[in-house]
Structure formats: C-alpha cells, structure tokens
N, CA and C of each residue as an Amber inpcrd file, in Angstrom:
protein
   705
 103.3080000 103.0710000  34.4990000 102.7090000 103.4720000  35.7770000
 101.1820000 103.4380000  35.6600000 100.4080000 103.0860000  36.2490000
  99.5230000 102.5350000  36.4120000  98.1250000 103.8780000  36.8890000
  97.1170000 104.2980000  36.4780000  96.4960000 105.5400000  36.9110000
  96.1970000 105.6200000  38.6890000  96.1220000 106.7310000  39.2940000
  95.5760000 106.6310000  40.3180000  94.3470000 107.0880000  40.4950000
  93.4460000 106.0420000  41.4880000  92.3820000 106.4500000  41.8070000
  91.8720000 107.9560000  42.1140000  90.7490000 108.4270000  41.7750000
  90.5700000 109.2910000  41.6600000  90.0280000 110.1470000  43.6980000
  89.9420000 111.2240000  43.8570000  90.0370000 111.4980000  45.2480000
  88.2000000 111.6280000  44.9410000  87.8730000 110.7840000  46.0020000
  86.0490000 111.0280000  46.2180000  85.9860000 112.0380000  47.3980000
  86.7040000 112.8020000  47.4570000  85.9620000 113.6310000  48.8070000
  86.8230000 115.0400000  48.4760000  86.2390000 115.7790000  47.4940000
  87.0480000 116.6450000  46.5650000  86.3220000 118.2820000  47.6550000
  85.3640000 117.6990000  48.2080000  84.8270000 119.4050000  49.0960000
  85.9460000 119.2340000  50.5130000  86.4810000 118.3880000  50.9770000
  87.1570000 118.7360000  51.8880000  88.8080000 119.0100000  51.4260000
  88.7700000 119.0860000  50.7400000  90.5110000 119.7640000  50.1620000
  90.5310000 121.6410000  50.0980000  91.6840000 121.6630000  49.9510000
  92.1020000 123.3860000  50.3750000  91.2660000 124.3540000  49.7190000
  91.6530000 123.6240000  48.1670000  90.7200000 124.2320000  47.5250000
  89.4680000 124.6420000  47.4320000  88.4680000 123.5600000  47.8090000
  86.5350000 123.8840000  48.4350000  86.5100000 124.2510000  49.4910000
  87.6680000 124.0920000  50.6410000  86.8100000 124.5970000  51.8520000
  87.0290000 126.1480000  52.1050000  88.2480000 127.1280000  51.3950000
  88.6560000 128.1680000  51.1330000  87.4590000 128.9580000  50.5600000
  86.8800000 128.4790000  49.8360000  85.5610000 129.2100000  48.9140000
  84.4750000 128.6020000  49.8430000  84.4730000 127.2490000  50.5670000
  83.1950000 127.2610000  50.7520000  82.7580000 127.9580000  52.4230000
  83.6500000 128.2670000  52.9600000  83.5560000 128.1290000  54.4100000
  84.6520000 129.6990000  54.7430000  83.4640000 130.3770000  55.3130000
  83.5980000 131.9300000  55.6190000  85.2380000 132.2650000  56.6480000
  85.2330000 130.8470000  57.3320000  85.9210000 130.6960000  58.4080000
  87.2600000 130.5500000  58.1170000  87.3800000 130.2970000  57.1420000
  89.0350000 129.9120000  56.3800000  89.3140000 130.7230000  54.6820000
  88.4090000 131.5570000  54.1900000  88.5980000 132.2590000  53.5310000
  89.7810000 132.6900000  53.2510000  90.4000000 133.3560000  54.5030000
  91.2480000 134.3270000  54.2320000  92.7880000 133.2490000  54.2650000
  92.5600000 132.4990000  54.2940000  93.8490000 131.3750000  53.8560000
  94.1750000 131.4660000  52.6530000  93.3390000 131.9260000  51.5480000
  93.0870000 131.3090000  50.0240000  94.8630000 132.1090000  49.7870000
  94.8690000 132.7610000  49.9940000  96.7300000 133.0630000  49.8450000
  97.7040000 132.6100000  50.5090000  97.0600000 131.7380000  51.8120000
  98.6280000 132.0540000  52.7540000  99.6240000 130.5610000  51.7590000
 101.0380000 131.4320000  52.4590000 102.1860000 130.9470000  51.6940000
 102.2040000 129.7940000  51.9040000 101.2720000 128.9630000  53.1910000
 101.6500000 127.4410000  53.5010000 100.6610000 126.3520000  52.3040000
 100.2320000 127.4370000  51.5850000  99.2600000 126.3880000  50.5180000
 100.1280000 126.2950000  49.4230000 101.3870000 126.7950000  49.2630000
 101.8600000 126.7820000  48.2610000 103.2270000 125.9590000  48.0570000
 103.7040000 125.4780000  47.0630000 104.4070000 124.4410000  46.7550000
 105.8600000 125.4370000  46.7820000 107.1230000 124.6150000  47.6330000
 107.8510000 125.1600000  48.2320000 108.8600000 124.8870000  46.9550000
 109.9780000 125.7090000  46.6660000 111.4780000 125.5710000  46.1490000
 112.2150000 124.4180000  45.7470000 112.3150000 124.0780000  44.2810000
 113.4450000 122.6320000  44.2260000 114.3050000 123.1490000  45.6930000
 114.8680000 123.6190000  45.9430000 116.3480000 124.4030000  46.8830000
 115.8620000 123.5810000  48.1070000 114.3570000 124.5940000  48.6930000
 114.2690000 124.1450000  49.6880000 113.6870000 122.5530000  49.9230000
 112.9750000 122.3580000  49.1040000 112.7090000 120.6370000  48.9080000
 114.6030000 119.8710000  49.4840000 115.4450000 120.1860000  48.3650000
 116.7210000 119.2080000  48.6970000 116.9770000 119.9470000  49.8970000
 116.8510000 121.0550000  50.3930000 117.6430000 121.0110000  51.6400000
 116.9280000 120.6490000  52.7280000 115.7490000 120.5930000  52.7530000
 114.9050000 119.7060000  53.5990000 115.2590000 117.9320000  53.5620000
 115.3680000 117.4260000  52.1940000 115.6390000 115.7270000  52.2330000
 116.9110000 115.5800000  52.7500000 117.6810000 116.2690000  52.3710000
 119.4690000 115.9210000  52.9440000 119.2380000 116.1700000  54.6370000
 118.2680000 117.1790000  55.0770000 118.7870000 117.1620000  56.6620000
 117.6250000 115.8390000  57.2130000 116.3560000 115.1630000  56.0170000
 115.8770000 114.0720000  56.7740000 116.7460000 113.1190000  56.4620000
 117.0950000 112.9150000  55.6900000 118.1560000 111.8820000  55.9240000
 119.1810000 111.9540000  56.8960000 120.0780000 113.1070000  56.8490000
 120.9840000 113.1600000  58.0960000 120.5470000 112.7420000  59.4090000
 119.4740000 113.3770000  59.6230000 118.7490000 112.7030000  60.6030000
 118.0340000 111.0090000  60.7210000 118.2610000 110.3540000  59.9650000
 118.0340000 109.0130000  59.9130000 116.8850000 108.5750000  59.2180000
 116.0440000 109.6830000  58.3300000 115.0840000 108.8320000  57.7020000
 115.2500000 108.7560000  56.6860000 114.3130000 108.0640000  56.0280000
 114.4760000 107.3460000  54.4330000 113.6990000 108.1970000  53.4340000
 114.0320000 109.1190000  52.2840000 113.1250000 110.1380000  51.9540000
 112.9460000 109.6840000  50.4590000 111.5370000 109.6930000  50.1310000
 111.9250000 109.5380000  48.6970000 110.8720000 111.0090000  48.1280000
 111.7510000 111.2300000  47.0780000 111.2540000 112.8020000  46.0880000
 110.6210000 112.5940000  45.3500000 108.9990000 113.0570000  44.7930000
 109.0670000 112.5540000  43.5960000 107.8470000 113.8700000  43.0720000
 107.2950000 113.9060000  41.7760000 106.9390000 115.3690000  41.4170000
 105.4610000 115.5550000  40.9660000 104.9480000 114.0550000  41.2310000
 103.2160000 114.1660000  40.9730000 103.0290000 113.4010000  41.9960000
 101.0590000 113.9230000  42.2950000 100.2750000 112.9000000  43.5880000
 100.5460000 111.5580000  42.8980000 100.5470000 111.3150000  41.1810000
 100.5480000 109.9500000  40.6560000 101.5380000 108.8730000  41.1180000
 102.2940000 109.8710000  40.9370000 104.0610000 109.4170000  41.3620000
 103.7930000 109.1380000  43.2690000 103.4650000 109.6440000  44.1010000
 103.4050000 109.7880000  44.8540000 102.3990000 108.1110000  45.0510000
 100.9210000 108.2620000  44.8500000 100.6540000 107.2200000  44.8170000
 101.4650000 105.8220000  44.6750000 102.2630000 105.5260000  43.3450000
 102.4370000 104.4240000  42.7620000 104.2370000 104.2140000  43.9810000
 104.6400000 105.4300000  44.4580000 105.5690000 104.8700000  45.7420000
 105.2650000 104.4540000  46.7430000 103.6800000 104.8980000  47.0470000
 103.2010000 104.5380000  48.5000000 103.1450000 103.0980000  48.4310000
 101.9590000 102.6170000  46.8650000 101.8310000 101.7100000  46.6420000
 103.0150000 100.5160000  46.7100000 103.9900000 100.8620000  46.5810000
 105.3760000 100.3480000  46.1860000 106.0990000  99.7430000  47.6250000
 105.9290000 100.7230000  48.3320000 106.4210000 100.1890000  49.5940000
 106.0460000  99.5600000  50.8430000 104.5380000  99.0680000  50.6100000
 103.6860000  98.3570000  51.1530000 103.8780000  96.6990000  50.7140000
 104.7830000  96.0020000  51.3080000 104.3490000  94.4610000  50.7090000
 103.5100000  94.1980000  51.0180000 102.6310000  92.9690000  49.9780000
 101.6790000  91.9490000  50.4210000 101.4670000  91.5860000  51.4390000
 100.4190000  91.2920000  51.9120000  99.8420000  90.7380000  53.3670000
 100.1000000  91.6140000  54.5070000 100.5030000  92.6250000  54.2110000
 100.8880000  93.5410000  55.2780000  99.5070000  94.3470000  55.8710000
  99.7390000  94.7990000  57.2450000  98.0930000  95.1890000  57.4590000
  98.1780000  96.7580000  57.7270000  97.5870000  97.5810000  57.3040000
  98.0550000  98.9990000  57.3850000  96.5390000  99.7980000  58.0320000
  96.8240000 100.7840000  58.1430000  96.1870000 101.6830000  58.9650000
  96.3910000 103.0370000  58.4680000  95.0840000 104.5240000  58.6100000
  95.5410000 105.7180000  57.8110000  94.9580000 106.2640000  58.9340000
  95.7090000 107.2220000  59.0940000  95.1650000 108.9170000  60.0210000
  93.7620000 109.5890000  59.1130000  93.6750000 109.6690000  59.5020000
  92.5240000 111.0150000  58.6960000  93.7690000 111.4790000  57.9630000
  93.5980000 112.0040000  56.2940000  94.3870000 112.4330000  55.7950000
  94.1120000 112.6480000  54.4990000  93.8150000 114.2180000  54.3590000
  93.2240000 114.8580000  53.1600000  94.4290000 114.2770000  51.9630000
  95.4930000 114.7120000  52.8050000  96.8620000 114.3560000  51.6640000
  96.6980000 113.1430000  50.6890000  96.5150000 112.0410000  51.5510000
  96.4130000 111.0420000  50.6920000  94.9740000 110.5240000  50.2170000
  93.6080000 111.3100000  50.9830000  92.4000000 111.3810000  49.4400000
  93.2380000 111.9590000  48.3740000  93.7990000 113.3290000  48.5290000
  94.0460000 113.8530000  47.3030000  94.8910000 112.9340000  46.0490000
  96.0910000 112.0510000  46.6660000  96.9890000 111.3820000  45.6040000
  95.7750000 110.2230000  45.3730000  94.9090000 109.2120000  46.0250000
  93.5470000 108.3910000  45.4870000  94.5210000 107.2010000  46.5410000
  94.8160000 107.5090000  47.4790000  94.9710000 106.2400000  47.8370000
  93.8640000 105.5580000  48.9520000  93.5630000 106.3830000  49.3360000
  91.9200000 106.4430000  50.4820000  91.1250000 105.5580000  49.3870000
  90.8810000 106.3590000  48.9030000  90.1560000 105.8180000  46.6390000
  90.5930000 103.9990000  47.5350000  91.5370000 104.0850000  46.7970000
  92.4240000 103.0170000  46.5390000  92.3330000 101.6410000  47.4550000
  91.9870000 102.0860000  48.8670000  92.1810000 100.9840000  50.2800000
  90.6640000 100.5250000  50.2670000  89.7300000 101.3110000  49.8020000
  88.3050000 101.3500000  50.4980000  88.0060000  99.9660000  49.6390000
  88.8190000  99.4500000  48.0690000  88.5960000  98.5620000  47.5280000
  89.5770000  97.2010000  47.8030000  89.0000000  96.3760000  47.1850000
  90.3640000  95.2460000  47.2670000  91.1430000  95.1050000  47.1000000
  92.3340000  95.4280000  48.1830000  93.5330000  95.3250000  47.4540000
  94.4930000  93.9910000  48.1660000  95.9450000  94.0790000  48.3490000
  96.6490000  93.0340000  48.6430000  97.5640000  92.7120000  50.1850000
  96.4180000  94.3980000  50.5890000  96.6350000  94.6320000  52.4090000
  95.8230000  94.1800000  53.2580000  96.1800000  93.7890000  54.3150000
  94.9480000  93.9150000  55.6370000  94.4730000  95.1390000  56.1920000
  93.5010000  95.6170000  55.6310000  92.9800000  97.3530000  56.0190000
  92.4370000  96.8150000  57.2060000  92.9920000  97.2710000  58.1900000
  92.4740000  97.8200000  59.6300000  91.4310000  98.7770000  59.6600000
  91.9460000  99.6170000  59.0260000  90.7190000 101.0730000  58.9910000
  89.7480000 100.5240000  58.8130000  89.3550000  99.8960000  58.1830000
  87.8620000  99.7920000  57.2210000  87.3260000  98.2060000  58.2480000
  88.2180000  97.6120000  59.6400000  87.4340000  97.0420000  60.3150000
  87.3270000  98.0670000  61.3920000  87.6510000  98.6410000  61.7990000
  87.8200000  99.8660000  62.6840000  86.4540000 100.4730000  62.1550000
  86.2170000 101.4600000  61.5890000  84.8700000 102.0610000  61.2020000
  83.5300000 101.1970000  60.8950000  83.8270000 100.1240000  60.7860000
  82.7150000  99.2630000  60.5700000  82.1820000  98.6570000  61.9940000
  82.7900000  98.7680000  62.9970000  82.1850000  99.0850000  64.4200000
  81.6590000  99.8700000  64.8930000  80.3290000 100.0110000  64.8570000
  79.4090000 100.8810000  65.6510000  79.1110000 101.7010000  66.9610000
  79.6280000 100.6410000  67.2750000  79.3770000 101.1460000  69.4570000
  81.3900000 101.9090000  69.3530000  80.7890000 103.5000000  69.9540000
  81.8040000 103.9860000  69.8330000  82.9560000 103.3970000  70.8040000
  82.5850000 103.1710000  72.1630000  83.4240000 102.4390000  73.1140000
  84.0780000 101.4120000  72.2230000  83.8280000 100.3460000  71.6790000
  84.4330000  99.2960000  70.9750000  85.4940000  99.8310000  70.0730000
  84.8170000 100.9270000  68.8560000  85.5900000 101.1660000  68.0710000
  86.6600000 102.1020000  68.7550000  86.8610000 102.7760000  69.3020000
  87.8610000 103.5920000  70.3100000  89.3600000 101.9300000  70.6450000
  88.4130000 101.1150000  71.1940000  89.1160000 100.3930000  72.0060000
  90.2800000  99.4530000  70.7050000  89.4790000  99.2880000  69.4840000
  89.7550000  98.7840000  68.2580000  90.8770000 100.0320000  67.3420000
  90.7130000 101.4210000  67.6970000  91.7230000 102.2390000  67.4110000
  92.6290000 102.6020000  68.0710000  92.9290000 101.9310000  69.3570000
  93.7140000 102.0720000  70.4150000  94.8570000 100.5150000  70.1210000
  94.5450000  99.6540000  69.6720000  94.9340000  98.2890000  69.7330000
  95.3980000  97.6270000  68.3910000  94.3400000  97.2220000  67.6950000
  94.9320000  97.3970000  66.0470000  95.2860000  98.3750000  65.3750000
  94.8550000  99.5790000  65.4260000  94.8100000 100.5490000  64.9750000
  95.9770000 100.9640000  65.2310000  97.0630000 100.8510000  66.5550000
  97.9170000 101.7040000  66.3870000  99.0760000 100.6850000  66.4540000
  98.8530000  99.4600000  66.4110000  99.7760000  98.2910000  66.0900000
  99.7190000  97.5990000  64.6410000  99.4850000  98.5600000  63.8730000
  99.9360000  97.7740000  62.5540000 100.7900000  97.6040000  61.9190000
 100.9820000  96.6070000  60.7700000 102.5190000  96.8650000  59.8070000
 103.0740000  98.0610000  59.6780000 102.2370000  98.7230000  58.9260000
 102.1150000 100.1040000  58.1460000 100.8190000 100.9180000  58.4010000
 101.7600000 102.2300000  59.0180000 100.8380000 103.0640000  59.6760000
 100.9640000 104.1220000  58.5180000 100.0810000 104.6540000  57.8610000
 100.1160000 105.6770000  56.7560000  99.6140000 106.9070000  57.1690000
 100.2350000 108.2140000  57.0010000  99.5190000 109.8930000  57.3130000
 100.4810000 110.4720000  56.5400000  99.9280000 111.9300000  57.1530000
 100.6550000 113.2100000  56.3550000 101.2530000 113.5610000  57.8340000
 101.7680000 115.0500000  57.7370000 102.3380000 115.6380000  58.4920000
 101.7360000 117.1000000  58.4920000 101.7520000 117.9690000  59.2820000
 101.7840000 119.2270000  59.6570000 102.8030000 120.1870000  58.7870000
 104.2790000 120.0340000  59.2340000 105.3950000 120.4530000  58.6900000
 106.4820000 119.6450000  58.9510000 107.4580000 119.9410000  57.6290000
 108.6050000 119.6050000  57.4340000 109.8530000 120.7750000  57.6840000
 110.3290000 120.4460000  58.7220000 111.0890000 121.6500000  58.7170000
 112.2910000 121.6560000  58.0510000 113.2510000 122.6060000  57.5310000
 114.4610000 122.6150000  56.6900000 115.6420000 122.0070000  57.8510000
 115.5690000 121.9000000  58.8950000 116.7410000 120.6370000  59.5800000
 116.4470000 119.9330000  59.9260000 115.3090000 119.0670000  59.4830000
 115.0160000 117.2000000  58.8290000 114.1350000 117.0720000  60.1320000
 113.1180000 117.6160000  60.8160000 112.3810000 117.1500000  62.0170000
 110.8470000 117.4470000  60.7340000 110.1020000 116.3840000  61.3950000
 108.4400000 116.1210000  61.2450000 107.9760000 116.8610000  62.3330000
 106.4720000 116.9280000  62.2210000 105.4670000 117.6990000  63.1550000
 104.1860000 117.6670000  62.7570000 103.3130000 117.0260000  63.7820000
 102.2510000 117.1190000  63.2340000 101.0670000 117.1970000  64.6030000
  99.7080000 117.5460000  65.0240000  99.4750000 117.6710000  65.7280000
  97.8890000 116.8470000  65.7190000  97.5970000 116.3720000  66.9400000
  96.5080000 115.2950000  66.7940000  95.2680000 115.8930000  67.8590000
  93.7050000 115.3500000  67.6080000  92.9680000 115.6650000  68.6140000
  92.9510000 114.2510000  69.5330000  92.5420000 113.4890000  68.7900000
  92.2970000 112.0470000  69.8710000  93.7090000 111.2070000  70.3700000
  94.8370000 111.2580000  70.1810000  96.0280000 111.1420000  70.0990000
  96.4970000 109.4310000  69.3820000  95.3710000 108.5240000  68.5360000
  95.6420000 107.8680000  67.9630000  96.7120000 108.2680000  66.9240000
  96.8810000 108.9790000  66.3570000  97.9950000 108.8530000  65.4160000
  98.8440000 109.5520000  65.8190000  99.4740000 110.2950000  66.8610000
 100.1850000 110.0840000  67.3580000 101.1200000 109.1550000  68.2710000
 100.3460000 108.1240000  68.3060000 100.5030000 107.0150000  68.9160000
 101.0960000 106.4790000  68.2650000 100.3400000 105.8950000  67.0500000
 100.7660000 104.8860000  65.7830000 102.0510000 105.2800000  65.4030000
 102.1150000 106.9350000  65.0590000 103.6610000 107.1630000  64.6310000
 104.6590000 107.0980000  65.5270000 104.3930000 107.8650000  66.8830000
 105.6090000 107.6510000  67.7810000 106.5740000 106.1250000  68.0060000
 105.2730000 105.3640000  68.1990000 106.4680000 104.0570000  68.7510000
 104.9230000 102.7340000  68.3860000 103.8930000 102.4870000  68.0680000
 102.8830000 101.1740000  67.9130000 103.2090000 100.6220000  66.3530000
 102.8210000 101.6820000  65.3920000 103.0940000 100.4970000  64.3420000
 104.4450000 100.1670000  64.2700000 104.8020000  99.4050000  63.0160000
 105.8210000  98.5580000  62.7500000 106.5160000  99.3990000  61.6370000
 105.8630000 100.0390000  60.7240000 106.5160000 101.2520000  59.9190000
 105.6240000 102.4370000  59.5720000 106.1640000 103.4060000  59.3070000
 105.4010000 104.6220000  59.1430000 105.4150000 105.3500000  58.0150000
 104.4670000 105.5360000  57.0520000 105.0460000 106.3450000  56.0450000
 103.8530000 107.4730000  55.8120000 105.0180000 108.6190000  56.0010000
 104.1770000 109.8200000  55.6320000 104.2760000 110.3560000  54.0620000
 103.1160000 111.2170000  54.0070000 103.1070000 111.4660000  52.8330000
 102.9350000 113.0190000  52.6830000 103.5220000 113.6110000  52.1740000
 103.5790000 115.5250000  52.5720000 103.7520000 116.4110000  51.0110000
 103.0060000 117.1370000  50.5020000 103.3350000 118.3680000  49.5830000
 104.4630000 119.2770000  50.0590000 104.8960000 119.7470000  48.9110000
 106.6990000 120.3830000  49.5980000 105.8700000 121.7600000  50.1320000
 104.5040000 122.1100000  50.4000000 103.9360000 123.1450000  50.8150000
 103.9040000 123.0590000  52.5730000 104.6230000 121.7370000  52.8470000
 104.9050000 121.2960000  54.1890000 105.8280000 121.9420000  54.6800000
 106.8290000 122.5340000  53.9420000 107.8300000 122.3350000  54.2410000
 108.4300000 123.6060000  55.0340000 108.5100000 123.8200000  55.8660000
 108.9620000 125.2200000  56.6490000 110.4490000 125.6210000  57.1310000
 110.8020000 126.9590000  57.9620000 112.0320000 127.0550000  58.6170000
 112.8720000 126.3430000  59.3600000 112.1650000 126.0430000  60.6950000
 112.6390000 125.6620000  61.7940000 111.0470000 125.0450000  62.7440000
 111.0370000 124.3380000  63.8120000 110.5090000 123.8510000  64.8000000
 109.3320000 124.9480000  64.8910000 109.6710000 126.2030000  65.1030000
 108.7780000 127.5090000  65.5370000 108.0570000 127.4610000  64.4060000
 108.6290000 127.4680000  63.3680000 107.4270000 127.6640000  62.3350000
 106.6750000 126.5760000  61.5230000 107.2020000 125.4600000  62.3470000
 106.3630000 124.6620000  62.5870000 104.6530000 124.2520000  63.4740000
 105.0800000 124.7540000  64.5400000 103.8380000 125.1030000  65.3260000
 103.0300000 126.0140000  64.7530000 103.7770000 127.2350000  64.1490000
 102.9350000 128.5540000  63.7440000 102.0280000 127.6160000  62.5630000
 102.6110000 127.4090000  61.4910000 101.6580000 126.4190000  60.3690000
 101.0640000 125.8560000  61.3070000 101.0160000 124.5030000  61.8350000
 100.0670000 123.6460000  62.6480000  98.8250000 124.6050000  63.4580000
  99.3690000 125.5630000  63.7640000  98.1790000 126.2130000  65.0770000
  97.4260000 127.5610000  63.8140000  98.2070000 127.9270000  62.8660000
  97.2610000 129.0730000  62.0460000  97.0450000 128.8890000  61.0710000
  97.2500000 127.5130000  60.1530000  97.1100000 127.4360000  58.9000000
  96.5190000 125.6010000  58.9870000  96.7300000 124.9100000  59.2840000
  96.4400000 123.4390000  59.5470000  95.2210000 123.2590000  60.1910000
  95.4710000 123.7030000  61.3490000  94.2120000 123.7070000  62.4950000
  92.5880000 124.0030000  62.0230000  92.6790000 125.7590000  61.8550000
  91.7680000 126.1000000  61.1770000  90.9920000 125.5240000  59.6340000
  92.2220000 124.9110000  59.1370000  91.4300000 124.0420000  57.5170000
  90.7340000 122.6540000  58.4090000  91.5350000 122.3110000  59.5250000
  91.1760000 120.5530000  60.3270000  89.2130000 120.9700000  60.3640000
  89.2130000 122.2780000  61.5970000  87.8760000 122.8830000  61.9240000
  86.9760000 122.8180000  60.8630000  87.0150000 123.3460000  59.7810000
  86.8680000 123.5710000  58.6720000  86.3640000 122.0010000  58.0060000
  86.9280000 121.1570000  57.8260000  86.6610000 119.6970000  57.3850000
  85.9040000 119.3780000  58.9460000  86.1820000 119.3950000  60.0370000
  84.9930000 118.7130000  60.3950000  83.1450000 119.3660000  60.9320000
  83.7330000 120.4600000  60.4710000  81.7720000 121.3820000  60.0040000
  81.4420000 120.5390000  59.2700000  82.4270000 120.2600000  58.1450000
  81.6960000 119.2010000  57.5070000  81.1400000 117.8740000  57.3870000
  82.0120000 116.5860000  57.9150000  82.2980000 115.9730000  58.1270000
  81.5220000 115.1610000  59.4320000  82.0520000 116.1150000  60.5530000
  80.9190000 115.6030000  61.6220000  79.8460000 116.4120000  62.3740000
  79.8650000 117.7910000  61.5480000  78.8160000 118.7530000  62.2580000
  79.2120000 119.5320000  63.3480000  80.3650000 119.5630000  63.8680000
  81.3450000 120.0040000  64.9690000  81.8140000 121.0900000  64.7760000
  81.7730000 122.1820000  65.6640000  81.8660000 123.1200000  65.2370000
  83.6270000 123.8080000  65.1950000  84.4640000 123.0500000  65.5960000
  85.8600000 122.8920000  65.6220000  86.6860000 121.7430000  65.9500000
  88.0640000 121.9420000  65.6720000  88.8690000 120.8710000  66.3190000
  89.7530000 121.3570000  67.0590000  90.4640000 120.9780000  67.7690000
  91.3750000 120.9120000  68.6310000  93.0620000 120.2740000  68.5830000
  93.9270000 121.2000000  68.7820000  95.3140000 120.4130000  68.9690000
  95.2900000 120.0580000  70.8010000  95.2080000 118.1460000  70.4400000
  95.1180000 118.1280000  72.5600000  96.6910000 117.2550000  72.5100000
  97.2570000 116.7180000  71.0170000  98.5320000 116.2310000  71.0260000
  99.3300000 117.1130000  70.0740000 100.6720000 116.9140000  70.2970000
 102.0290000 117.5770000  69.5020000 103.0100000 116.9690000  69.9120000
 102.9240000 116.3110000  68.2640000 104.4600000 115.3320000  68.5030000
 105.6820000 115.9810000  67.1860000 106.8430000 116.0480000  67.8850000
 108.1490000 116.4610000  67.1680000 108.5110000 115.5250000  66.9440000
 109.0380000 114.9050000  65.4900000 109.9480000 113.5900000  65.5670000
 111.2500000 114.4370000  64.9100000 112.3080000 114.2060000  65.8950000
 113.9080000 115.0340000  65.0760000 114.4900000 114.3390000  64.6540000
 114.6160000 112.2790000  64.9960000 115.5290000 111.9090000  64.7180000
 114.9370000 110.4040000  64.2760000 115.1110000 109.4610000  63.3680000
 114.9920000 108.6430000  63.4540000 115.0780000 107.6660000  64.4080000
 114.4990000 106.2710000  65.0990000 114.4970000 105.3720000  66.0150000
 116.3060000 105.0780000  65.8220000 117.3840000 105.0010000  66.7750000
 118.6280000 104.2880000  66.4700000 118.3900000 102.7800000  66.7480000
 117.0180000 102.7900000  66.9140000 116.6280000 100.6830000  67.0390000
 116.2680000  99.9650000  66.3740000 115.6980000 101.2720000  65.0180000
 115.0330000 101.0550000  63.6340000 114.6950000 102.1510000  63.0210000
 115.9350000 101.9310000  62.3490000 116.6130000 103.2970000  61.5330000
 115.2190000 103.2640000  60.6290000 114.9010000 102.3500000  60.1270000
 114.7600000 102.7680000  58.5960000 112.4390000 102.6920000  58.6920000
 112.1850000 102.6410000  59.9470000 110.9540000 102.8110000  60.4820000
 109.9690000 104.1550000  59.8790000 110.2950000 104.8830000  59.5270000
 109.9670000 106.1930000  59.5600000 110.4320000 106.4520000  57.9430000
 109.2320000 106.8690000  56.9070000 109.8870000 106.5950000  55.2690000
 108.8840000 107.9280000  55.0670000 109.7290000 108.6760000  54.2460000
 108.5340000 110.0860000  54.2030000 108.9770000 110.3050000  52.3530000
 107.5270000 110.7870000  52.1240000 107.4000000 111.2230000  50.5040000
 107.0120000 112.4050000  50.0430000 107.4770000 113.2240000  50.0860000
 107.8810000 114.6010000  49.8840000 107.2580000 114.8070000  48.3280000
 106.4160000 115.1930000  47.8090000 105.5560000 115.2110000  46.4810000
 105.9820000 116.8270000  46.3270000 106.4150000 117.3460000  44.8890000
 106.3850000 118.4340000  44.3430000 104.9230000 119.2110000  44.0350000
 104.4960000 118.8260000  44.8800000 102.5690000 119.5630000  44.9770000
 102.1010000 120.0900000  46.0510000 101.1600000 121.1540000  45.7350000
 100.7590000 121.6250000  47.3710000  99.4480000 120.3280000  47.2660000
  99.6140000 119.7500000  49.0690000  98.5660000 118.7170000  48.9850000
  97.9030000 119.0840000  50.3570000  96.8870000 118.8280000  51.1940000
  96.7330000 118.6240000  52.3350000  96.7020000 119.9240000  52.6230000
  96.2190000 120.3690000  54.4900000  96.6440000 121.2730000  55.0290000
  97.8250000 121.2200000  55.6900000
C-alpha cells in the first residue's frame, strides 16, 4: 500500500479549530467527534446495504485513501465538495497534483469572475464521473444526510454526477433521521462556521439545503459507494 499524502490544511480539522476558535470550544467533548462501536459500524453497513448501497469498511484514513483511490478508473473526471474528511485521509493532497483523473475542481477554482465560476459549478461541476464528499450522518437504518449552503453538492449527489462516493469516520454514525439533523444543525454546522472565519473571513455558514438519501437509485443501484473509516474524521 502505497503512503498517503499528507493533509495541508491541518488548522481547519476538529482538532485546531476546537482550541483555536472560542466559538466551538465547547465541542472538544461532544460524542459526535468520537469514533463509533465495531457493533454499531456493522449495524449501520448491513442496513446501507439493505438499502441498496455499496459499503466498503476499512480501519485507517490510509486504508481509506488507497480505496478511494481504487475506485476511481482512469480518465474519469471527478469533482469534491468542500471536505475536511478527505484533506484529512490526503486525498485533496493528492488531486491538487497529477494524477490519472480529469479534476474539474481545480478548473472550477481557477476561474476568477465569480458569475462564470458559479455557472462552471453548476454544469461540470455537478455532472461529473465521480462526484467525491463526506456526509453529515450515517444513521443506524442505512440513510445518508448531509446539509449544504450553495446547494452544489447537493446537486451532484442527488441525481448530476455519474457516481458518488462518500467518505465518512464511524463518528458519523448516529440513531435515526432525528439525530441526524441534531448532529448536522449542533455539531457540523457550528465546526462548517468555524472553518469559514477562516477560510473566507465570514462570519458563519448556513444550512439553506438538506438532503436525506434512504435508498439507493432502483435505476442505478450501485451509484452511491460509501467508506465508512474506523476514525473520527471531519465534522
């Protein structure tokens, strides 16, 4: 197995922004930073699968990396959400260099005039091969959740790209639907705010989308591929 790139943006993870930022302090305990149960891990993959998606388990960001890597063929053109999750495993690291994809992202940000680039994340951006993010929560009867401000990646995942693969710490992983939102709106949200003080000088973010996925596409079962890492990653 091959090393993974290392994460260059190490102040916006749970860990620095908890100490650095007055505003999210009091997270530094909550239970959603923490890496969930072998138990509840399998009983979370058996109900995504029941539900029609394709799950693979595995117990490092390394491991995690070298599957993402794995299930991306050649020439394929992919696209990423904002997604601390995957700085943390180095695959952000990983795209910004040459590799054997068509990175969209990296023509997407290299457009200046925001109108253009909007219009360029609306179009390529949410029509690619492989659309890559994290999630919000995983709930224990196999539904995703995750919540967006500009509603591009909600887009990309619902129904534009061509496949989707998320990437989630079993610290994702929750009860039911309800405590799904509760993570997304009191534990997610506030770390999002939090990264963009930094990031873009803004003094918060916003949930203006919320998308539930419960069931796999029955038009394309196998669309939707999620990687469940034995690590707390992400918010």
């Amino acid at each position: 197995m091959s090393t993974a790139p290392a994460n260059t943006n190490i102040k916006e993870t749970f860990a620095a922004l908890v100490e650095s930022d007055t505003q999210v302090t009091q997270l530094k305990s909550s239970p959603y930073a923490k890496t969930a149960s072998l138990e509840r891990v399998n009983t979370a993959k058996a109900a995504l699968e029941a539900n029609g998606f394709k799950v693979h388990v595995v117990n490092t960001r390394a491991e995690a990396f070298e599957t993402l890597k794995n299930l991306i063929p050649k020439g394929a053109s992919i696209n990423n959400a904002h997604s601390t999750t995957l700085e943390e495993i180095g695959f952000i690291t990983h795209i910004k260099g040459e590799t054997e994809w068509d990175n969209v992202h990296a023509k997407i940000i290299s457009e200046k005039d925001h109108g253009k680039q909007a219009e360029l994340r609306r179009t390529l951006g949410s029509t690619v091969d492989y659309y890559l993010t994290s999630v919000a929560a995983i709930t224990e009867d196999g539904h995703i959740a995750h919540g967006d401000l500009s509603g591009s990646k909600v887009g990309g995942v619902a129904f534009g790209a061509g496949k989707v693969v998320v990437v989630a710490g079993s610290n994702k992983i929750v009860r039911d639907e309800q405590e799904a939102w509760k993570r997304q709106e009191e534990h997610a949200l506030p770390l999002e705010s939090a990264r963009v003080r930094i990031a873009y000088g803004l003094p918060a973010s916003s949930i203006t989308h919320y998308e539930v996925i419960r069931r796999a596409s029955p038009f394309n079962g196998d669309r939707i591929q999620i990687i469940i890492v034995n690590e707390a990653l992400g918010y």
